[in-house]
SEMARKE-755168 format. One record per residue (C-alpha): residue in three letters; x, y, z. Coordinates in steps of 0.1 Angstrom, whole numbers. Each point is the difference from the previous one (the first is absolute). Layout:
REM residues N
<r r="ala" X="X" Y="Y" Z="Z"/>
...
END
This chain:
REM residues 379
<r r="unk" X="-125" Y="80" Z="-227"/>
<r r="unk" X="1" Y="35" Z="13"/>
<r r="unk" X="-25" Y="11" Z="24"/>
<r r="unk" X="-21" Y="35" Z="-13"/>
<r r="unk" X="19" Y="21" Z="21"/>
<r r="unk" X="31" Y="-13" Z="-12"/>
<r r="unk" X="-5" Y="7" Z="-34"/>
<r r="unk" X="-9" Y="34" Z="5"/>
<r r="unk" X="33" Y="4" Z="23"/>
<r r="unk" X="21" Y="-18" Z="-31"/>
<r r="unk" X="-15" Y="23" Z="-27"/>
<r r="unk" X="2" Y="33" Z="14"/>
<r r="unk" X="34" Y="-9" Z="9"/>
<r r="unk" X="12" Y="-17" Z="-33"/>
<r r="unk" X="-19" Y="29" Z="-15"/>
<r r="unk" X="23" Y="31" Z="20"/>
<r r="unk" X="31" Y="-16" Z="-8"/>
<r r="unk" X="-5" Y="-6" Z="-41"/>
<r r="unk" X="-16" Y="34" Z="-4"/>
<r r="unk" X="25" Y="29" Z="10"/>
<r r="unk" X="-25" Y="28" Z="19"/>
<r r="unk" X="-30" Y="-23" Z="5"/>
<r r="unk" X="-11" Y="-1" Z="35"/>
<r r="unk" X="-30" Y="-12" Z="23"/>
<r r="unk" X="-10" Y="22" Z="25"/>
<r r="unk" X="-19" Y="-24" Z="21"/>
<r r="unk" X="3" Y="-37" Z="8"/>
<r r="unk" X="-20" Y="-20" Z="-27"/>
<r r="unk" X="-36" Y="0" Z="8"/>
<r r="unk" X="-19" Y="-36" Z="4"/>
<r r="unk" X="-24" Y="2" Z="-30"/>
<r r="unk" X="-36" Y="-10" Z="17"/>
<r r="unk" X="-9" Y="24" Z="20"/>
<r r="unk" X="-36" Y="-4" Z="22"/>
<r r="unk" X="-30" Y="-10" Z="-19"/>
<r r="unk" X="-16" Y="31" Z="-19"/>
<r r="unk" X="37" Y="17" Z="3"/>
<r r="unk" X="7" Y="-11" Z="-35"/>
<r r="unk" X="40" Y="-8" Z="-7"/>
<r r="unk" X="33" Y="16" Z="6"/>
<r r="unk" X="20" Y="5" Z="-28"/>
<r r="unk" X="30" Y="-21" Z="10"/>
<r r="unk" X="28" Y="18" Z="-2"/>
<r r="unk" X="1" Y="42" Z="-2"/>
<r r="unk" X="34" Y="15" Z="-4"/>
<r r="unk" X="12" Y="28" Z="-19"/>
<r r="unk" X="24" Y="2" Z="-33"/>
<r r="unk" X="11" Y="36" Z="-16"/>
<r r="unk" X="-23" Y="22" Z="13"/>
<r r="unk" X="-26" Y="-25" Z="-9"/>
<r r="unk" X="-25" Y="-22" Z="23"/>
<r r="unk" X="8" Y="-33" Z="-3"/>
<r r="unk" X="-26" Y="-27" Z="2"/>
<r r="unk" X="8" Y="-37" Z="1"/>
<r r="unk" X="-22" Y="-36" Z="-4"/>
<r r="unk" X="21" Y="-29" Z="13"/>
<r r="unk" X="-6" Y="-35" Z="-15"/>
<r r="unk" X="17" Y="-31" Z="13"/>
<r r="unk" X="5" Y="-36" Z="-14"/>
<r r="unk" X="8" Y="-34" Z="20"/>
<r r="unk" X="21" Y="-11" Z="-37"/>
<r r="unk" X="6" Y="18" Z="-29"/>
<r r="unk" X="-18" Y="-10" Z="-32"/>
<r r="unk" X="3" Y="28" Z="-28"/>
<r r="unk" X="-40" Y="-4" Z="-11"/>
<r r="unk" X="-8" Y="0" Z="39"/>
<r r="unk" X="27" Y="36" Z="4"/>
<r r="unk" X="-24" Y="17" Z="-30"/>
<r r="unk" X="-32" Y="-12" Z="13"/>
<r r="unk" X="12" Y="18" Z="33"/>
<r r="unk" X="13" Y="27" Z="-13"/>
<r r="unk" X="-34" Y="5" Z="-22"/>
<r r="unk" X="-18" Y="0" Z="33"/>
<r r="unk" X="18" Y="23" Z="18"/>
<r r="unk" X="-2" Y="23" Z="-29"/>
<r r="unk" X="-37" Y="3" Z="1"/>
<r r="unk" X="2" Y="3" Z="37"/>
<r r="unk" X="19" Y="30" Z="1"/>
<r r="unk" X="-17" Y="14" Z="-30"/>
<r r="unk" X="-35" Y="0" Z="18"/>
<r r="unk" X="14" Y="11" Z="33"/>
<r r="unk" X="22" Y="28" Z="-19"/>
<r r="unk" X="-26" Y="15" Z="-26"/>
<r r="unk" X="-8" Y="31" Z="18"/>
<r r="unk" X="37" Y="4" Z="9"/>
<r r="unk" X="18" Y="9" Z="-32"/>
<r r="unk" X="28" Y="18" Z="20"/>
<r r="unk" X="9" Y="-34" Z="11"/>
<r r="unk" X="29" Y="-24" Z="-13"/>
<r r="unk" X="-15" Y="-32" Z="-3"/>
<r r="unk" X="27" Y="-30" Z="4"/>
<r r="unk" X="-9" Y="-37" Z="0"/>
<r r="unk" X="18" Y="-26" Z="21"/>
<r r="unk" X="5" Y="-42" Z="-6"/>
<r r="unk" X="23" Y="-12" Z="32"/>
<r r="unk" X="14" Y="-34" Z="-13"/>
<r r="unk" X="21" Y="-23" Z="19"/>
<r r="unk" X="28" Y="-1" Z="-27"/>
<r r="unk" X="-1" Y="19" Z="-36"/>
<r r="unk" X="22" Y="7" Z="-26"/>
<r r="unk" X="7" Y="19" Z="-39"/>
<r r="unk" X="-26" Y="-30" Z="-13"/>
<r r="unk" X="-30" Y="9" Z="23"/>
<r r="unk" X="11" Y="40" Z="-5"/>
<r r="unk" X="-3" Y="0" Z="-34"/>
<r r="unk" X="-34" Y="-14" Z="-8"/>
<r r="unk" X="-15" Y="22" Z="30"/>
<r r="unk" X="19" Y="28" Z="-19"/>
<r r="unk" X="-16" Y="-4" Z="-32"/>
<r r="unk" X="-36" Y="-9" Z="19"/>
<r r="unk" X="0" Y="33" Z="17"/>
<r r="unk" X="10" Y="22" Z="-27"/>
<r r="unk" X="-23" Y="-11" Z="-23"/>
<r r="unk" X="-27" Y="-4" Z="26"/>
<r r="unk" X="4" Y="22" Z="24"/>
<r r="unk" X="31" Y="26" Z="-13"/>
<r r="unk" X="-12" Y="29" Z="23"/>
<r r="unk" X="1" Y="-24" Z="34"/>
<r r="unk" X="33" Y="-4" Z="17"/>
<r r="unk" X="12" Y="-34" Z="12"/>
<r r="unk" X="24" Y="-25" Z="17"/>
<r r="unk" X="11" Y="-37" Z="0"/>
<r r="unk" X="13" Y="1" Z="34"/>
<r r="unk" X="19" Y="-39" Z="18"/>
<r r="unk" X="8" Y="-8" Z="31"/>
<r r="unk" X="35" Y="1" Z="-5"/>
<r r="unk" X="0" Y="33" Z="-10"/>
<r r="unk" X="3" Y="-3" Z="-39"/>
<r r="unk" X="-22" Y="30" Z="-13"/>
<r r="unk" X="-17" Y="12" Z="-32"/>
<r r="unk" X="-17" Y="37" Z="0"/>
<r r="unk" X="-14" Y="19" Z="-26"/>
<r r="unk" X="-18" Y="37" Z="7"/>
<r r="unk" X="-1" Y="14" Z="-38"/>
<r r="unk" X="-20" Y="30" Z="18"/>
<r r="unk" X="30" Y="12" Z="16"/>
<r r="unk" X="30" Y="-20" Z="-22"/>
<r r="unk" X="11" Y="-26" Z="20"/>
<r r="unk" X="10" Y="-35" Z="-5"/>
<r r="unk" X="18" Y="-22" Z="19"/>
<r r="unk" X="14" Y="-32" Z="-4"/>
<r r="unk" X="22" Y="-16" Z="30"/>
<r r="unk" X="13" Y="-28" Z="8"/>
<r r="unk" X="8" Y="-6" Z="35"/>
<r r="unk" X="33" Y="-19" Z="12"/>
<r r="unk" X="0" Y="-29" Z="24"/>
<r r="unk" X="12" Y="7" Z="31"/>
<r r="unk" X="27" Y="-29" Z="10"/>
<r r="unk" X="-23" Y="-2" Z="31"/>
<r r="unk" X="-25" Y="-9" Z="-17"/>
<r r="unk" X="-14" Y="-37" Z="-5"/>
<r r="unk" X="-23" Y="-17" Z="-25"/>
<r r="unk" X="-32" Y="-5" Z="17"/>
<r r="unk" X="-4" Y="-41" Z="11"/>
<r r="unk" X="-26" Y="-21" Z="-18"/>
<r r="unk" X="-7" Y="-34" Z="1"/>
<r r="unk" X="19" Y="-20" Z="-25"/>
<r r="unk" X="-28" Y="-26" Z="-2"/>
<r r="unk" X="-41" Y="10" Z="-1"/>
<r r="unk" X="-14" Y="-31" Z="11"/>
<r r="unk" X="24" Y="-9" Z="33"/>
<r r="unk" X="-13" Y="-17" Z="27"/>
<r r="unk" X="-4" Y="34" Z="17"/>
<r r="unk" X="-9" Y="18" Z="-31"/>
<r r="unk" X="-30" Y="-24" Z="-3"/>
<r r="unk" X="-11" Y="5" Z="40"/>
<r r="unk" X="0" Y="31" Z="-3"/>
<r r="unk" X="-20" Y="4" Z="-35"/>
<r r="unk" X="-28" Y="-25" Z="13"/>
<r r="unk" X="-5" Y="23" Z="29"/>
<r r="unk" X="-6" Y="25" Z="-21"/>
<r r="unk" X="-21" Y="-18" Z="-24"/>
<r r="unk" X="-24" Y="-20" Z="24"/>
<r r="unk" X="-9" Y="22" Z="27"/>
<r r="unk" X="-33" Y="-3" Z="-7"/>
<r r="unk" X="-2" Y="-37" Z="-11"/>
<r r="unk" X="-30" Y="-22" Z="8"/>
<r r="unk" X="3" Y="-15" Z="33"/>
<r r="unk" X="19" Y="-33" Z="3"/>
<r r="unk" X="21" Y="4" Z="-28"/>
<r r="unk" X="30" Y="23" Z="13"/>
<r r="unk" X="18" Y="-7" Z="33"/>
<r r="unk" X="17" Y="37" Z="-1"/>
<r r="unk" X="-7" Y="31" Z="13"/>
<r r="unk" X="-31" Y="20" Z="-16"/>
<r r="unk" X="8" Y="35" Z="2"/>
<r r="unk" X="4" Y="30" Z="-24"/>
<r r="unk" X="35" Y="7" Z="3"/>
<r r="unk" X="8" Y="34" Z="1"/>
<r r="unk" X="36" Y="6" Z="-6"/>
<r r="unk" X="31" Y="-25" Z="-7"/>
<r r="unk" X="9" Y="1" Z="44"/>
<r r="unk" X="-35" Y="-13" Z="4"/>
<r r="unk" X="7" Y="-25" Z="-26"/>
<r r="unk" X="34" Y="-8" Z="25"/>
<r r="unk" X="-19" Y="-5" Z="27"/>
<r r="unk" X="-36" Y="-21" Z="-15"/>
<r r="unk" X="29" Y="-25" Z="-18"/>
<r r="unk" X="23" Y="-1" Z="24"/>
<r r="unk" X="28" Y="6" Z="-19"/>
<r r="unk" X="30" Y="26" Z="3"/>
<r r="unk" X="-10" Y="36" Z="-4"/>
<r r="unk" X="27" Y="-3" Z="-31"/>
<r r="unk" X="-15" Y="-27" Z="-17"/>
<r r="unk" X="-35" Y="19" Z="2"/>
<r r="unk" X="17" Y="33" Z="-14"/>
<r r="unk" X="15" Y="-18" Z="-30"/>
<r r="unk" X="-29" Y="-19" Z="-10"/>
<r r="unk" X="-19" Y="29" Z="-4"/>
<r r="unk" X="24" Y="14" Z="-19"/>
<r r="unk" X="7" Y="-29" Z="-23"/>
<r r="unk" X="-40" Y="-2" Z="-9"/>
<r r="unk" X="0" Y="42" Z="2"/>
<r r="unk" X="31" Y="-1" Z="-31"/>
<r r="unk" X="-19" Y="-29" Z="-17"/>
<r r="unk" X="-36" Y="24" Z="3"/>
<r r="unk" X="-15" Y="-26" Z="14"/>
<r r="unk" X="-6" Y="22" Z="36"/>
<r r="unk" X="-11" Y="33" Z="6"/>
<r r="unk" X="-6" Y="18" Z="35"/>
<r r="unk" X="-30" Y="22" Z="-2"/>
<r r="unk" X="-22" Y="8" Z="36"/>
<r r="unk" X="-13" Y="-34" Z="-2"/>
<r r="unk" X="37" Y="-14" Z="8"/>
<r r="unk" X="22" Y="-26" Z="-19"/>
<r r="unk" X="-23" Y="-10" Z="-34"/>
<r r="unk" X="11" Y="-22" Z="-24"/>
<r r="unk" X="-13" Y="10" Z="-32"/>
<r r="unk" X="2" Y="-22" Z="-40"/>
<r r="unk" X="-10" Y="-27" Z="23"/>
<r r="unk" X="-3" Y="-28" Z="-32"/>
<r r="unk" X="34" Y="7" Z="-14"/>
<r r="unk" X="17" Y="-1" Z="38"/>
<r r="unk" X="-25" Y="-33" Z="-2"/>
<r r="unk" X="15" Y="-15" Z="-28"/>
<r r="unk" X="34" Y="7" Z="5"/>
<r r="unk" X="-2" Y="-16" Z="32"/>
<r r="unk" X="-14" Y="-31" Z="-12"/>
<r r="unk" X="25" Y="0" Z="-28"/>
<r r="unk" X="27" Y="-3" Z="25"/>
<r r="unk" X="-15" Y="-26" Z="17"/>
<r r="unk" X="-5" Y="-23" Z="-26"/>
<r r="unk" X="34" Y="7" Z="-10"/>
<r r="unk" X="13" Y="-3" Z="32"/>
<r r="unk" X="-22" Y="-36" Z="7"/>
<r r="unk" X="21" Y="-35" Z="-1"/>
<r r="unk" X="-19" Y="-31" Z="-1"/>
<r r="unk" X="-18" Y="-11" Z="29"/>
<r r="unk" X="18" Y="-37" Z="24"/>
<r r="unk" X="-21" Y="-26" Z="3"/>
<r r="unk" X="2" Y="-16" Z="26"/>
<r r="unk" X="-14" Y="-26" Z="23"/>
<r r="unk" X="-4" Y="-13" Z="37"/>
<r r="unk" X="29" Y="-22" Z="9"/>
<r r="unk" X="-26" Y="-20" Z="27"/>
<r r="unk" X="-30" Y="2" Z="-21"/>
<r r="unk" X="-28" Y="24" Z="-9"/>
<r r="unk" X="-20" Y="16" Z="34"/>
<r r="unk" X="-35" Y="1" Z="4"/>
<r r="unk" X="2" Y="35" Z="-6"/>
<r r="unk" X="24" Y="20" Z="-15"/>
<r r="unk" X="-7" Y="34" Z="17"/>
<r r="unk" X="5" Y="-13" Z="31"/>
<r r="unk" X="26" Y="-14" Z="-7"/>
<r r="unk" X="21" Y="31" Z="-14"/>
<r r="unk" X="-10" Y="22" Z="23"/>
<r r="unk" X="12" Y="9" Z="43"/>
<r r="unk" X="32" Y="9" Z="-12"/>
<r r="unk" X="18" Y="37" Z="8"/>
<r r="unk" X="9" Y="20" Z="-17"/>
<r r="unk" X="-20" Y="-19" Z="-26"/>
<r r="unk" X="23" Y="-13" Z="-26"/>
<r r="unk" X="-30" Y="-12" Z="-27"/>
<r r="unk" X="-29" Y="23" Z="-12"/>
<r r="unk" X="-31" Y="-13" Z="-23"/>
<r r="unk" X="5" Y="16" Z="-32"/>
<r r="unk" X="-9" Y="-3" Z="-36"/>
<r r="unk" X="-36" Y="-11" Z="-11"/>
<r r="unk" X="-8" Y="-19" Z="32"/>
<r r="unk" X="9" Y="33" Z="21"/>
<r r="unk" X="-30" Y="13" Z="-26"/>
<r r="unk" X="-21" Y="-26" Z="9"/>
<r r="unk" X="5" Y="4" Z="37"/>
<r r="unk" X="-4" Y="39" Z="-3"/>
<r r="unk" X="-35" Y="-8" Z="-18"/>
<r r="unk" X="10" Y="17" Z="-30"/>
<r r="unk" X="9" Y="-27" Z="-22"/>
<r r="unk" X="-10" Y="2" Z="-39"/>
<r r="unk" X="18" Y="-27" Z="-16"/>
<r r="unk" X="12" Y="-38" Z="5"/>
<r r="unk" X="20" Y="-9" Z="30"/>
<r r="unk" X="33" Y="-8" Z="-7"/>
<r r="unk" X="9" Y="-23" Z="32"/>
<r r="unk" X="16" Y="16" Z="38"/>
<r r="unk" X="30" Y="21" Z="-9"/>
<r r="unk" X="14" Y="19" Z="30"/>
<r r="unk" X="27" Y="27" Z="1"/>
<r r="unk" X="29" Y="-12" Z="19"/>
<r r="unk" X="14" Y="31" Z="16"/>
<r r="unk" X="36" Y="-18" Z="13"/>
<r r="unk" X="22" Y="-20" Z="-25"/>
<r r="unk" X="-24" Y="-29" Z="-16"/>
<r r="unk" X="28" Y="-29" Z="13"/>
<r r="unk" X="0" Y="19" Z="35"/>
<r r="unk" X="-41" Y="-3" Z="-1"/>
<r r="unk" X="0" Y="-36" Z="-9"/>
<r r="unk" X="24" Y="-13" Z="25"/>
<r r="unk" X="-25" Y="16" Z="29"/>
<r r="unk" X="-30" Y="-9" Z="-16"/>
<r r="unk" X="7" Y="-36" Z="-8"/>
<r r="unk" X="0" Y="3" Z="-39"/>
<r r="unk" X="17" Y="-13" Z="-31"/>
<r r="unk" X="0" Y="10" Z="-35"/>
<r r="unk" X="-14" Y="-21" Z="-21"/>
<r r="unk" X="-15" Y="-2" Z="-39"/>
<r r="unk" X="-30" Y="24" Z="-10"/>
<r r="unk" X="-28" Y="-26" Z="2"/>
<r r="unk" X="12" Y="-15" Z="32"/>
<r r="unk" X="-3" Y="33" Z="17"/>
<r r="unk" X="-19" Y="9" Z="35"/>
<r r="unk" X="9" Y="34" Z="-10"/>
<r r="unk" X="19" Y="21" Z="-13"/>
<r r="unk" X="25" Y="30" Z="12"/>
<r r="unk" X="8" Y="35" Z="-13"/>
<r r="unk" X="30" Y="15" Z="4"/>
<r r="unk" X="-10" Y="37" Z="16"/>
<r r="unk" X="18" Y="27" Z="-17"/>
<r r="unk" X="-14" Y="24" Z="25"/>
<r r="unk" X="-8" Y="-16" Z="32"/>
<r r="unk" X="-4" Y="32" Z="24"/>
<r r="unk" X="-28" Y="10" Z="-26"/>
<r r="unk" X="-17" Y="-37" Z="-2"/>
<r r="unk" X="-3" Y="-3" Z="40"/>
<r r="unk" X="-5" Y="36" Z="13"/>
<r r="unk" X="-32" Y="6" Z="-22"/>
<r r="unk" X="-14" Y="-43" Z="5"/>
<r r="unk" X="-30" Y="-3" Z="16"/>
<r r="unk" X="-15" Y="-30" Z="24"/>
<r r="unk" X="-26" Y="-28" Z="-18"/>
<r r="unk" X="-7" Y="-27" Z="29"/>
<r r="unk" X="30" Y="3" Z="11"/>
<r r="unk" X="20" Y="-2" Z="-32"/>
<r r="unk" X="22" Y="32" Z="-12"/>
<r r="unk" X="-10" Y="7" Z="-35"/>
<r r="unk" X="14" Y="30" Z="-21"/>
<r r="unk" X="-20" Y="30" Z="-7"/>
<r r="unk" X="-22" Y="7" Z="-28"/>
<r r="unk" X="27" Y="25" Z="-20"/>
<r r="unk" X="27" Y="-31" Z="4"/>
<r r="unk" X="-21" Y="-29" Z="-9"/>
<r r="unk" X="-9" Y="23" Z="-34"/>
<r r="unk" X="37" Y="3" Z="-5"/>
<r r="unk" X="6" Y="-38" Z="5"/>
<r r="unk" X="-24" Y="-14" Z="-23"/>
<r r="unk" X="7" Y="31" Z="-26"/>
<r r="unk" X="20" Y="-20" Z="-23"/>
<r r="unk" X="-16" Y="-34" Z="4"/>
<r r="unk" X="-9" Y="-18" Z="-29"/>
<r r="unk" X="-34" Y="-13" Z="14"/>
<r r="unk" X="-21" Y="32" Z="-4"/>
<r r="unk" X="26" Y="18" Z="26"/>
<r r="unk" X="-3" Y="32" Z="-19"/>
<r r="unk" X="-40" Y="-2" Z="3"/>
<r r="unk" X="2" Y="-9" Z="34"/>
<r r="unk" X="25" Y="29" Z="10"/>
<r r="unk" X="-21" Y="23" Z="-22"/>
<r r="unk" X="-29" Y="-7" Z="17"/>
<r r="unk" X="15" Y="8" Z="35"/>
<r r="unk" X="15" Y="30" Z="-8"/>
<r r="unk" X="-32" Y="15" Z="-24"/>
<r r="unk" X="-29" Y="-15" Z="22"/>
<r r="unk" X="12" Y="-4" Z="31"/>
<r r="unk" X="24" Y="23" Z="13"/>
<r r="unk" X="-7" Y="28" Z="-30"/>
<r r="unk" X="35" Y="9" Z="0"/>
<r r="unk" X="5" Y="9" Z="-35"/>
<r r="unk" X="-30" Y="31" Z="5"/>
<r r="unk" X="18" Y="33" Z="5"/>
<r r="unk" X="-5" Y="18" Z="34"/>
END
């Protein structure tokens, strides 16, 4: 999303070039000034003789219920700033990353019969533009034409990636309980500080902001990066995963069950296993349902992990355990945590593991994400 400034910059320029003669004197003004100094109007220009005055709006996605609830505000903005100044023109803004003739017309019928002596404009980033002044007879409708230089802006094909998944854990368990994340726990401010808390290229950071920004699951306010409809980005995650799951391998010690099983999985790096599922819950201290045996995510191919751990598939009820096949191993390790020396998932993954169990998994995962962590509270 556009910063403030930007916006201002992108209206009062969209605004000069749909509207022959309108100018702007000064650069756009920010819009809080001091405390007790009241606010700026945001944009002042001047349009047939006439002082212009101009309240900017600006939306992360463009929903045509959210554009008139905008536009509603700014019109009773400007009209309590603008009641002792009749002289003035009065011209309400919505900057929206992409618009078109739908979106025009229902702010077109909205404002005439709502607000018919206000001016207004649907302006994108791409430079398409609606304006309508009925003070001083103008309306304009453009379309603008792609430059060939331009190219369509990269997004991540899949939401849940490996990467994708980092990265939206960091955001969503900065402030987790301690003990039950392994990543970083910081606010993050902007998508290059998300490049360099996940480690990952300052590309991938930049498109997964965008991908959850066109989805409106992110917004960037002062606060930073926040992700916002936190239950339906919730539940959509955990739909993929259960789509996503296969059937866990049993399997078996080829010499015969150790003493202890932790011990025996663990001194290995890079790790290839990670506790998951309901015994990672159990290990965490957040379990709420039955155990359903040791399962561990096996972060290399399952044949490659059993040939250096000394393991053999077997059937169900002769297993010692039983392996996952990770779907997104950078996401699994990067965010386990240490319990006595075993690597266990962190809370957010074992929630997504047990999700779609049959024995009470939704319950359990449920409980972690409502009681635990809070995650599905808005921020």
């Amino acid at each position: 999303m556009l910063s403030e400034e930007q916006v201002l910059e992108l209206a009062a320029r969209e605004l000069a070039a749909a509207v022959p003669g309108l100018s702007f004197r000064t650069r756009p003004a920010q819009r809080k000034m001091a405390a007790g100094d009241g606010a700026r109007d945001d944009l002042r220009g001047r349009l047939h003789r006439r002082d212009v005055v101009v309240e900017v709006k600006a939306m992360s996605t463009l929903r045509v219920q959210d554009l008139l609830g905008r536009l509603a505000m700014a019109v009773l903005q400007l009209r309590r700033r603008t009641a002792v100044r009749r002289a003035l023109l009065p011209v309400v803004v919505v900057v929206v990353p992409k618009a078109g003739p739908r979106a025009w017309s229902a702010v077109e019928a909205f404002m005439a019969a709502e607000a018919p002596d206000v001016g207004w404009a649907v302006l994108d980033h791409g430079g398409n533009a609606r304006v309508v002044i009925p003070a001083v007879k103008v309306d304009v409708r453009g379309r603008a034409a792609r430059r060939p230089e331009e190219r369509e802006v990269r997004r991540s094909v899949r939401l849940f990636s490996d990467l994708n998944s980092w990265m939206l854990k960091i955001l969503f368990l900065d402030s987790a309980p301690p003990g039950l994340w392994g990543g970083p726990r910081s606010r993050v401010s902007s998508p290059t500080e998300l490049h360099r808390l996940a480690k990952v290229s300052l590309e991938s950071a930049h498109r997964f902001v965008r991908t959850l920004e066109a989805r409106d699951f992110l917004r960037r306010d002062r606060g930073g990066l926040r992700l916002v409809r936190l239950r339906e980005l919730l539940d959509l995650w955990w739909a993929e995963s259960a789509l996503r799951a296969q059937p866990p391998v049993p399997v078996r010690w080829m010499l015969g069950r150790p003493k202890d099983q932790s011990a025996a999985l663990t001194g290995r790096e890079p790790p290839d296993l990670v506790v998951g599922g309901f015994d990672a819950c159990r290990r965490l201290g957040v379990l709420h349902a039955p155990v359903g045996g040791l399962e561990l995510h096996a972060l290399r191919p399952v044949e490659d992990v059993l040939a250096a751990r000394r393991l053999e598939r077997c059937a169900s009820h002769e297993a010692d355990l039983r392996l996952l096949r990770c779907m997104t191993p950078q996401s699994v390790l990067r965010g386990s945590v240490l319990r006595k020396g075993t690597r266990v998932v962190d809370a957010l993954q074992a929630a997504l593991d047990v999700a779609h169990r049959p024995e009470r998994g939704r319950e359990q995962s449920d409980y972690i994400i409502d009681r635990v962590l809070h995650l599905a509270d808005e921020r």
